[in-house]
N, C-alpha and C positions, 0 to 999 in steps of 0.2 A: 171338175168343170163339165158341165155339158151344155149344148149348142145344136141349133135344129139347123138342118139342113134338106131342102127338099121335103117335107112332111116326115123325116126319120129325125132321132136321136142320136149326135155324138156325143161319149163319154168319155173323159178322159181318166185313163189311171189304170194301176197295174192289179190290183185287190177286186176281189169279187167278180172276177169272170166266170163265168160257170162252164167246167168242166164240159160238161154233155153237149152245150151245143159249140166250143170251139171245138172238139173232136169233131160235130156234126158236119161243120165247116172242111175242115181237114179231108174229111172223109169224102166230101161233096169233090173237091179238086183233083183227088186221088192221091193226097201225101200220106196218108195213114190208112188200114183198114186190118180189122180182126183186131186191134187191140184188147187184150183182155179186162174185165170191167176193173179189176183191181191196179190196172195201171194208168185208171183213167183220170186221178188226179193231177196226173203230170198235165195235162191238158190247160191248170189252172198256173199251178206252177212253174208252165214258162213263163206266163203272162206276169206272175210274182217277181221271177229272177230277171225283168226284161227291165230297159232303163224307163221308157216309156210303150204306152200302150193306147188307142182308141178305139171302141166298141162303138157300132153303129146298132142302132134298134129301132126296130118296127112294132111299136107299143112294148110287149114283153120278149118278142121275138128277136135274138142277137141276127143279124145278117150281113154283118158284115166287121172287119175287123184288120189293126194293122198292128204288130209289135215291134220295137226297135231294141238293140243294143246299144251303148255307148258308153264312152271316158267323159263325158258331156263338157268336153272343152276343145277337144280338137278332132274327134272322128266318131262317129255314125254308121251303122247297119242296118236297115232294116229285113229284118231277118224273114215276117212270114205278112202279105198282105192278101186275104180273101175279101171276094163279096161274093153272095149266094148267086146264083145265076138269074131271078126273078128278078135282081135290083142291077144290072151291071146296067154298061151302056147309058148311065145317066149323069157320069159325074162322082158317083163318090169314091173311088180309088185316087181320083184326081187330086179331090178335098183332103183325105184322109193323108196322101203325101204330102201335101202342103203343108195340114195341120203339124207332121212331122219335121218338118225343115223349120218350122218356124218358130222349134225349139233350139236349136242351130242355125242359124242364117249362114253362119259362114265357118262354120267346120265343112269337113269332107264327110260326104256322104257316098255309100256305098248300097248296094241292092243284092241281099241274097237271091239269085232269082236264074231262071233256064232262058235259054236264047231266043225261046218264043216270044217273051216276055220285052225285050230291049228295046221293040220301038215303042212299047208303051213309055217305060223311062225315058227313052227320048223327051219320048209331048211332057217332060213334066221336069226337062232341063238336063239330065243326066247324059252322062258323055260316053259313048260304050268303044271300049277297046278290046284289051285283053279278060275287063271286066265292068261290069256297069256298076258308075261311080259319075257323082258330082261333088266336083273339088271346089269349096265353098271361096278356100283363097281365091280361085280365078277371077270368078266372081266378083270376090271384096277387090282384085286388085282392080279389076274393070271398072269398080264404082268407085275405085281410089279410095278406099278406105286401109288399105292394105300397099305396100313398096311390093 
């Protein structure tokens, strides 16, 4: 599936990510650095073992990107969400969550993610405790679709 947003590219799916620039990505936030080139395939290979995935592109250029875990019936992770720094501040980490919940409406979701991070989760419904999570039942039960 892909879907424009803003003059960019979303992509959806776990297959054919390219290596080089989700490291490039990685690299840009500070989660990885010095990996060696022979272990640069795991870069694609999350995105392969992940349940879902959406790549954002600027013509050829990947710039942005979100992967998730899941049982895809009752609980939700998402494990790594970047956007390059040229493109933040517009929206798409926003979209890209949403695009992600909206394969779950009402499982629980959860946010791999550091405490800097939690008021963004906030603006995009997530509940922060002990851990930042939105628990889709509450939800379902708020719109009665759920006891």
């Amino acid at each position: 599936m892909y879907q424009y947003f803003r003059g960019l590219t979303i992509r959806e799916g776990t297959k054919g990510v390219p290596a080089k620039r989700a490291k490039q990505l990685f690299e840009e936030v500070g989660w990885s650095q010095g990996v060696p080139l022979w272990q640069e395939e795991k870069f694609s290979l999350i995105f392969e073992n992940s349940t879902w995935a959406f790549t954002v592109w600027d013509q050829e250029e990947m710039v942005g990107m979100v992967r998730v875990v899941s049982d895809q019936i009752m609980m939700a992770t998402i494990m790594d969400l970047v956007v390059s720094e040229p493109y933040r501040g517009k929206g798409l980490a926003h979209k890209l969550i949403s695009l992600c919940m909206e394969k779950l409406p009402h499982g629980d979701w959860f946010a791999h993610t550091s405490e800097e991070n939690f008021s963004f989760y906030e603006s995009c419904g997530f509940h922060v405790e002990e851990n930042c999570s939105f628990y889709g039942y509450r939800k379902a039960r708020e719109e009665g679709h759920r006891i």
